[in-house]
C-alpha positions as CSV (number, residue, x, y, z in Angstrom):
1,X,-12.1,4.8,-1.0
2,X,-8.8,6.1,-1.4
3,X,-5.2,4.2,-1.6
4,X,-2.0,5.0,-2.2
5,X,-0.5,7.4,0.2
6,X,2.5,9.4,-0.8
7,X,4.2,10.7,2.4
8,X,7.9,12.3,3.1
9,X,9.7,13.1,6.0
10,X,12.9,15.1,6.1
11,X,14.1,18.8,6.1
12,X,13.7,19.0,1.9
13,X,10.6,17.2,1.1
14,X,9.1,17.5,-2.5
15,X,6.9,19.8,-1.4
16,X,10.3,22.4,-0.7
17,X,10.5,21.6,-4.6
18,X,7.4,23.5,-5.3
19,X,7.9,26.1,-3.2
20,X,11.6,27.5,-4.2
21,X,12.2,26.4,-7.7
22,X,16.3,27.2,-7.8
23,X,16.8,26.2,-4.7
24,X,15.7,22.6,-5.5
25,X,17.1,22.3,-8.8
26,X,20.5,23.3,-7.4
27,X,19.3,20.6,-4.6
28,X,18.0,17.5,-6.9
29,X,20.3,18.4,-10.0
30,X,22.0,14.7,-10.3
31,X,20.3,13.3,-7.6
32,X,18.2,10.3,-6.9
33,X,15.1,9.9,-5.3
34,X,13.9,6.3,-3.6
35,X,10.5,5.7,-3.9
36,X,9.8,3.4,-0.7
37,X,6.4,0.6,-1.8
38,X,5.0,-0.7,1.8
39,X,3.6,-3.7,-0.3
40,X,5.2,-6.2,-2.8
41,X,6.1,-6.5,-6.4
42,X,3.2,-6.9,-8.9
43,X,0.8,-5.5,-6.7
44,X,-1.9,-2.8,-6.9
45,X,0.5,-0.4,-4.8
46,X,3.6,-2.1,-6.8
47,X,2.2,-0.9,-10.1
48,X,1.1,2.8,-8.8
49,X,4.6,3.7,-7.8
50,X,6.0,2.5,-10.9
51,X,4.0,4.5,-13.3
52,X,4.6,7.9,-10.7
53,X,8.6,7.1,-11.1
54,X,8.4,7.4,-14.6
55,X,7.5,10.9,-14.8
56,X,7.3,11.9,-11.3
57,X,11.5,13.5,-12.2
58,X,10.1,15.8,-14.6
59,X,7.8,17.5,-12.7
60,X,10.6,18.4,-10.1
61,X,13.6,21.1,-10.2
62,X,17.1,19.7,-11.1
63,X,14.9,16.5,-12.8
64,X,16.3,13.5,-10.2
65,X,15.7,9.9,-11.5
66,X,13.7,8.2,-9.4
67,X,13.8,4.6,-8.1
68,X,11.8,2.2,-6.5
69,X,12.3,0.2,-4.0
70,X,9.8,-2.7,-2.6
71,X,9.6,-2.8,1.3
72,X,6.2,-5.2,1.8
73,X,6.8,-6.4,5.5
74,X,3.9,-5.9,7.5
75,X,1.4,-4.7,5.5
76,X,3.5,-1.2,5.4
77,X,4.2,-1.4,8.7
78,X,8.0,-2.0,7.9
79,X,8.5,0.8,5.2
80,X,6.6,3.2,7.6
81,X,8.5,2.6,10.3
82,X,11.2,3.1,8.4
83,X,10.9,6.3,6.4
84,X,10.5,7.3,10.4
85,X,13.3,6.3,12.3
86,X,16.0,5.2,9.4
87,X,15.3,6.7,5.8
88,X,17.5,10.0,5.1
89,X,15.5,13.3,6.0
90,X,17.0,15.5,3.2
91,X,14.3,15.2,0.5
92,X,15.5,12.0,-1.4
93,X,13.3,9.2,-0.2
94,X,9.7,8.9,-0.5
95,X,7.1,6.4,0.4
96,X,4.0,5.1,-1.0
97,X,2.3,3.3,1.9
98,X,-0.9,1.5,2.3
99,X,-4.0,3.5,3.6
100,X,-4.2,1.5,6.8
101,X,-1.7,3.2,8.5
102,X,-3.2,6.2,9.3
103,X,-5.0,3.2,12.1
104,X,-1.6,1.2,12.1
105,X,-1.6,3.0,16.0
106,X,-4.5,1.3,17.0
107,X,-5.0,-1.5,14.8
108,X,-0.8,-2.9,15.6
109,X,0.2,-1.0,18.0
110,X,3.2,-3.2,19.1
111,X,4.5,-3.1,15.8
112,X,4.1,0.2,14.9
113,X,6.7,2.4,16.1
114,X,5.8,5.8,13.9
115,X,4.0,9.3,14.9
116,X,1.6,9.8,11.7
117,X,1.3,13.3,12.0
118,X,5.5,13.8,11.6
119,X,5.0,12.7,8.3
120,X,4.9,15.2,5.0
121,X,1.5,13.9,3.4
122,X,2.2,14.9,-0.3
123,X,-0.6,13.1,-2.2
124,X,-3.0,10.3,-2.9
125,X,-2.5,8.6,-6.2
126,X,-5.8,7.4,-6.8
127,X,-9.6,7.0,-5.8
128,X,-11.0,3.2,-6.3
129,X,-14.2,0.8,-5.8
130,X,-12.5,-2.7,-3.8
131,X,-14.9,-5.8,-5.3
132,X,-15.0,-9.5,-3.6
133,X,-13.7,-11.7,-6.0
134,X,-14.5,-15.4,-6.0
135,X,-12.9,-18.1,-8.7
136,X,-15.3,-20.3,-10.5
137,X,-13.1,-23.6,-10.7
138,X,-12.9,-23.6,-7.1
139,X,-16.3,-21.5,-5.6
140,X,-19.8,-22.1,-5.6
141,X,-20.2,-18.7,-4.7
142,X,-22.6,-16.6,-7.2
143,X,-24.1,-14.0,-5.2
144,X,-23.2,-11.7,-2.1
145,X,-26.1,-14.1,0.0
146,X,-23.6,-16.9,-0.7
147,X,-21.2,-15.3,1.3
148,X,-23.8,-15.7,4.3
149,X,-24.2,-19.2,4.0
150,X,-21.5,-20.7,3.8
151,X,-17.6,-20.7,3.8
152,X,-15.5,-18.3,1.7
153,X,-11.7,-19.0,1.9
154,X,-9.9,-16.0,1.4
155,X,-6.2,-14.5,0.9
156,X,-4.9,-11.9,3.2
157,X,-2.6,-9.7,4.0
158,X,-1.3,-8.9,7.2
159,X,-3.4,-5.1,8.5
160,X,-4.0,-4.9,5.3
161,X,-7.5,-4.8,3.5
162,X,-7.8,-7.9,2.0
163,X,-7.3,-9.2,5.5
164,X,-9.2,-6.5,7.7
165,X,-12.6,-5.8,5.4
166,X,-13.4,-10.0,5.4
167,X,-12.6,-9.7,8.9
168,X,-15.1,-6.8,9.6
169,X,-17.5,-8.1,7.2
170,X,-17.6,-11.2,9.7
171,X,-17.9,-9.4,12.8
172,X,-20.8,-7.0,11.4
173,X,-22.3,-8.8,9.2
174,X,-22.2,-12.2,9.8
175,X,-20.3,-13.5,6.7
176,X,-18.5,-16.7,6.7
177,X,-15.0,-15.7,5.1
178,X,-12.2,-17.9,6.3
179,X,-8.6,-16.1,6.0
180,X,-5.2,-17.8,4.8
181,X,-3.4,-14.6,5.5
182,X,0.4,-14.0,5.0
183,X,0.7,-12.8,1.2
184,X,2.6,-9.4,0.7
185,X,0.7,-8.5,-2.1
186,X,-2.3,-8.7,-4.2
187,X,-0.5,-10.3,-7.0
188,X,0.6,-12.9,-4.8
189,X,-3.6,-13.8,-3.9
190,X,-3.9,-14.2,-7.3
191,X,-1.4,-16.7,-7.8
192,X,-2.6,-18.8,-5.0
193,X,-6.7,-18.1,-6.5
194,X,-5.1,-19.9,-9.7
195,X,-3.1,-22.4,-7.6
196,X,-6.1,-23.8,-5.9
197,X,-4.9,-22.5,-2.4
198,X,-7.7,-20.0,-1.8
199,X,-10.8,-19.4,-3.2
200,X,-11.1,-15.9,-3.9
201,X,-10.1,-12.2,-2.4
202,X,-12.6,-10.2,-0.2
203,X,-11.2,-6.8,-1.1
204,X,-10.0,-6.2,-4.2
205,X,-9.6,-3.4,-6.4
């Protein structure tokens, strides 16, 4: 399972940095790129694009710093559809958006007002295993036949997969996960796991 989707869109795109070295330094020499997050602070997604800013300005002509900036609305919905119709096209803002929108069309398709296949894909930052996650102080549940029995209250996020995999897991497998969704991030779940206002996460990783 793969997550964190770097994309671009714009005349100069990092890519154009690979391909004509002088041209790009002359380009990025003194610049600054933003690095759009599609999901909140202290997240998963949060702490990816951080580490790639610290040394993602090295490995590009002319050396730009590079910021980021946290856009979690919508379960990326928000920073997609921005980086499409708002964010500058001349190569100095990025995005690092969460895998369900290359379904954003059909999953939201009211909200989502992007073409996928304009974008620049550049990379995926890493491959991962998601787990279910339940809190002993407030869960009896010890096993994944637990999770057929009986009740699993859950933290979502809005088209996102901690709110969309307990979801299909109901529809296909019969599990009983209920879903408080409305969190932006990850990080957010696990302060309301240690607050007592959800039992566990469905898809975590």
């Amino acid at each position: 399972m793969y997550s964190g989707v770097v994309l671009a869109l714009g005349v100069v795109s990092l890519e154009t940095a690979c391909i004509v070295p002088a041209a790009a330094q002359d380009f990025y020499a003194g610049k600054q790129i933003t690095l759009i997050v599609g999901a909140g602070v202290g997240g998963g997604y949060d702490h990816q694009a951080r580490l790639v800013a610290r040394h993602l300005g090295r490995h590009i002509a002319g050396n730009p710093a590079i910021i980021v900036q946290n856009m979690p609305a919508a379960g990326s919905i928000a920073a997609t559809n921005y980086m499409f119709s708002t964010a500058p096209r001349d190569g100095t803002t990025i995005a690092l958006v969460q895998r369900g929108m290359l379904l954003a069309k059909l999953t939201y398709p009211t909200g989502t007002r992007f073409e996928i296949d304009r974008f620049r894909w550049l990379a995926s930052l890493n491959s991962e295993t998601a787990v279910t996650l339940a809190w002993n102080a407030t869960s009896t549940h010890r096993t994944a036949k637990d999770l057929l029995e009986r009740e699993m209250i859950v933290g979502g996020i809005v088209g996102v997969d901690p709110e969309t995999t307990p979801r299909l897991y109901n529809s296909l497998l019969g599990t009983k996960f209920k879903i408080v969704t409305g969190y932006n991030s990850t990080a957010e779940i696990a302060l309301a796991i240690e607050r007592g206002e959800v039992q566990g996460i469905a898809d975590f990783s």
